[in-house]
Steps between C-alpha positions, in 0.01 A plus 500: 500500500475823345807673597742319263327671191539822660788466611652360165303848346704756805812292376485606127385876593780551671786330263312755235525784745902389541539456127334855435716646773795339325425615177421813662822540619724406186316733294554781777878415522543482095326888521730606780789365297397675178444789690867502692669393182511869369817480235640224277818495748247299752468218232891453397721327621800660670840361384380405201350799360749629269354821387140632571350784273223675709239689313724459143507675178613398149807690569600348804429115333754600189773653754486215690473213235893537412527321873249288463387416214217272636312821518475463101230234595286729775212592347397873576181648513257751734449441832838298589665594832756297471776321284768298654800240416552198763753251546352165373562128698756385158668853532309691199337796507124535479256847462231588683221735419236543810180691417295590786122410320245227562571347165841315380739607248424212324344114542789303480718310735783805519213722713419458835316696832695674733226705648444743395693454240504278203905416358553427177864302470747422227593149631298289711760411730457874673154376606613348793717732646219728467265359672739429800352797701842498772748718469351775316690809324336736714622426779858449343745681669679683126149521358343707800856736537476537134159554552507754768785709273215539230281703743167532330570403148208236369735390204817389565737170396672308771788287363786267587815645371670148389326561162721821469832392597722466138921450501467704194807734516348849387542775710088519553555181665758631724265782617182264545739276743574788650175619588372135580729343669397247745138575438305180506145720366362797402208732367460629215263856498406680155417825579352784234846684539702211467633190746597403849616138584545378833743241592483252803758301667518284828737739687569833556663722221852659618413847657594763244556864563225677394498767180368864500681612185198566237623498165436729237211363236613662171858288458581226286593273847525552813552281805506580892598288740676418828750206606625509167812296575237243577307511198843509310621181663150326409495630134863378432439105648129505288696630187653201261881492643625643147299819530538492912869578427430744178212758703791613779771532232259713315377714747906557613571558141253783458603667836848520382405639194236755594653640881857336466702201584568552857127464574288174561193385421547239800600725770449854436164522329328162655525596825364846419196374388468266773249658734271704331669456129324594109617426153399736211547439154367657179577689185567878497423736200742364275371161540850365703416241761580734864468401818512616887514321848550593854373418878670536829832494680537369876587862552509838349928475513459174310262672236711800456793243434349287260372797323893685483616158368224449204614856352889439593461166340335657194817783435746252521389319188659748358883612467587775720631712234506512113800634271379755201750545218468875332717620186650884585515708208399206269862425560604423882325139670390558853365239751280611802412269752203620747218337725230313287195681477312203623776518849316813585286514817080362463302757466250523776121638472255509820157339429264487799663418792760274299877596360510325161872450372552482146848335358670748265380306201137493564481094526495464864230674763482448871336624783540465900306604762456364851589116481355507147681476189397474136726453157393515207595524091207819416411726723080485463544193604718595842192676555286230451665291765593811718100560522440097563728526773351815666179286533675281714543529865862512643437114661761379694683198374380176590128621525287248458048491469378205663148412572330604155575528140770693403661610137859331517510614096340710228572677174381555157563276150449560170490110360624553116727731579682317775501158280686758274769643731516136663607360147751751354676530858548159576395313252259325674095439489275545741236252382158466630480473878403144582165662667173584442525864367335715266726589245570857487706737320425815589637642861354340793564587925560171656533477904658241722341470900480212735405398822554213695510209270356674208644710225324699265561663168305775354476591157303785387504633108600870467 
C-alpha cells in the first residue's frame, strides 16, 4: 500500500534530475556557442551582408558613408567590433553595430542577443535575418578568400563591389573598371603607409606575365607593366567610345611629332613594351613635360632595328638640305645649298654598358642593348628607365608566375599633377575614382599582384 507514494516521490526526482540535466545542457551549449562564435562574421548573414567594418574607426565610417549612407545612422562608440550593412526582406538597407559586452546598446526593440554579442539595428526588419544562424559569412566562400588575403590584419572592411559600380564617363572610372572588373567582392586594408584592396571574383583571373621592372621613385609618373596590348585593349572598351577613339589618335599624334611620322604608337612602341615594358614621365629643369620608355625586343636583331629606325625616323623630319643666300662684295647674290645641320649623323656617348644615340638636334635619345631598347625626349630620364630596366631579368617571352602572388603592374603617381597633365593634354578629367580611397596629392607607389582568383592593389604614400 505504501509503494505508490514512493513511487509517485522516485517519479518527480527523476523528471527534476531530467529537467536539471536539460537545463544543464542548454546553458552548456549557449557557452560553447559564445565561446566558438569568436568574430561578428559568425553572426551575419552571408549574401546579405553588404559591407562589414571589423574593428572600425571614425575614418573608416565617413569613407564609407558616400556608399552607404545608412552608416549616417550607426551609432559609434568604445568597445564595438563590428559595423555592418545587410540586405533587408523589402530590399532596403539596414546597419548593424555588434558590441561584444554583457549589456545592450540600448533597451529598445532595434537591439537584440547574438551571443556574445548584443546588435544594435537601423530597421527592424534586419532582426530576422540576424537571428537566422544558417549560412553564416564566415564560412562564405568571398568572405574567407578575402579573408585569407588580409593575413593577420584585425581591422579590415569586406565589401560587395555593386555599391561601386557608376556609368559615369570620367577617365577615373575607366581605370576603377579596369582594375575591378568582374570582381563580385573585396577588402579593403588601411595601413599606416597607406592602402591595399583586395578584389574577389568567382573564377580565375587571366594569367598575366609577370613584372620585374622597378621603377624609379623620384618621377612625376611612372608605370611598369607587361601584356600591355592587353591592358590597352581593356582600357579602350572601359573608356566612353568618344575618348576610346581620341587616346590612340593622341598617342599616334605625339609619336609623329616627337620621333617622326613613319613610327607608330600601335606597332613599333606597343609591342616593345610588351614583355617587360615602363613609362616615364616628368618635368626636366626647365619645367617642359619629358618623357622616356623602353622594354624588350623578341631578339637583339629586332632591338637593334627598332632602335636604327627611331633615330632615322627622327632626321627625316627634317629636309635633307637647306639653301643659304650670301651677298659678295655687298654687291654679287650667291645661293649655297648644303646638308642641314640637323641631317648630320647622332652623336653617340657610352654610359655603362649602354650606347645612347642622340638625334642631331638634341630632342630625341635612345639606347639599345641586348633585346632592350629605350627612347626617350631628355636624357636623365633615358637613364632613369635604362637603370629600371637593368633591374630586370632578361625573361623570356611568354613567362608566366603561377602558384602565388605576383606584380603584373607597378609605378609611381603624383595625383595633382597628373589631374593637371590629364586636363591640358586631352582635355579630359579624371574625377574621383568610384572607390574607397584616401585622397592624396602628394606622390604615392601603388602595386598591382594577384593570384588565383584574387587581385590586389597596393598603395603606399611616398
Amino acid at each position: 500500500m505504501r509503494l505508490a507514494p514512493i513511487r509517485t516521490a522516485l517519479v518527480i526526482i527523476l523528471a527534476l534530475l531530467g529537467s536539471a540535466a536539460i537545463l544543464a545542457f542548454l546553458v552548456m551549449t549557449t557557452n560553447l556557442l559564445a565561446v566558438h562564435t569568436q568574430s561578428v562574421s559568425d553572426v551575419l548573414p552571408a549574401q546579405d551582408t553588404l559591407l562589414l567594418l571589423t574593428n572600425p574607426t571614425p575614418e573608416d565610417l565617413a569613407l564609407f558613408t558616400q556608399w552607404f549612407p545608412v552608416l549616417q545612422e550607426a551609432p559609434l562608440r568604445e568597445g564595438i567590433e563590428g559595423v555592418a550593412v545587410i540586405n533587408t526582406p523589402d530590399d532596403n538597407q539596414a546597419s548593424v553595430v555588434l558590441l561584444r559586452s554583457n549589456r545592450p546598446l540600448g533597451q529598445d526593440s532595434k537591439t537584440i542577443s547574438l551571443p556574445p554579442f548584443f546588435a544594435h539595428v537601423s530597421d527592424i526588419a534586419a532582426i530576422p535575418i540576424l537571428q537566422n544562424r544558417i549560412g553564416t559569412l564566415t564560412r562564405y566562400g568571398p568572405y574567407h578568400a578575402l579573408r585569407t588575403a588580409a593575413t593577420n590584419d584585425t581591422s579590415w572592411i569586406y565589401a560587395t563591389t555593386d555599391a561601386f559600380k557608376t556609368t559615369d564617363q570620367t577617365f577615373g572610372n575607366a581605370i576603377a573598371k579596369l582594375l575591378i572588373q568582374d570582381a563580385t567582392h573585396m577588402g579593403y586594408i588601411r595601413k599606416d603607409s597607406g592602402t591595399r584592396l583586395n578584389f574577389y571574383k568567382p573564377q580565375e583571373y587571366r594569367s598575366i606575365r609577370n613584372i620585374t621592372v622597378h621603377p624609379p621613385k623620384d618621377v612625376h609618373t611612372s608605370i611598369a607593366l607587361a601584356d600591355i596590348n592587353e591592358w590597352w585593349k581593356q582600357l579602350a572598351d572601359m573608356l566612353p567610345e568618344d575618348k576610346g577613339m581620341i587616346l590612340p589618335a593622341l598617342l599616334q599624334q605625339w609619336t609623329e611629332t616627337t620621333i617622326g611620322p613613319s613610327i607608330s604608337w600601335t606597332y613599333d612602341l606597343l609591342p616593345l613594351m610588351e614583355e617587360n615594358g615602363i613609362f616615364l614621365m616628368d618635368k626636366n629643369a626647365s619645367g617642359a613635360l619629358v618623357v622616356a620608355l623602353g622594354g624588350h625586343r623578341k631578339s637583339n636583331r629586332e632591338a637593334a632595328a627598332l632602335s636604327a629606325a627611331l633615330q632615322d625616323a627622327r632626321q627625316q623630319m627634317y629636309p635633307q638640305y637647306e639653301i643659304r643666300e650670301r651677298l659678295f662684295d655687298n654687291r654679287f647674290p650667291a645661293k649655297d645649298i648644303r646638308m642641314s645641320p640637323k641631317q648630320r649623323n647622332a652623336a653617340l656617348i657610352k654610359w655603362r654598358r649602354w650606347p645612347i644615340e642622340i638625334s642631331a638636334d638634341a630632342h630625341l635619345f635612345t639606347a639599345q642593348h641586348g633585346r632592350a631598347v629605350v627612347v626617350g625626349t631628355d636624357e636623365t630620364l633615358l637613364k632613369k628607365a635604362i637603370e629600371a630596366l637593368e633591374t630586370s631579368p632578361n625573361i623570356p617571352s611568354g613567362a608566366t608566375t603561377l602558384g602565388a602572388f605576383h606584380t603584373i603592374a607597378t609605378g609611381t603617381f603624383e595625383n595633382d599633377q597628373f589631374k593637371t597633365l590629364l586636363l591640358n593634354t586631352t582635355g579630359w578629367k579624371l574625377g574621383s575614382l568610384p572607390m574607397p580611397l584616401p585622397v592624396s596629392e602628394g606622390r604615392i607607389r601603388w602595386k598591382l599582384l594577384q593570384q588565383g582568383n584574387i587581385r590586389t592593389l597596393e598603395i603606399d604614400n611616398l
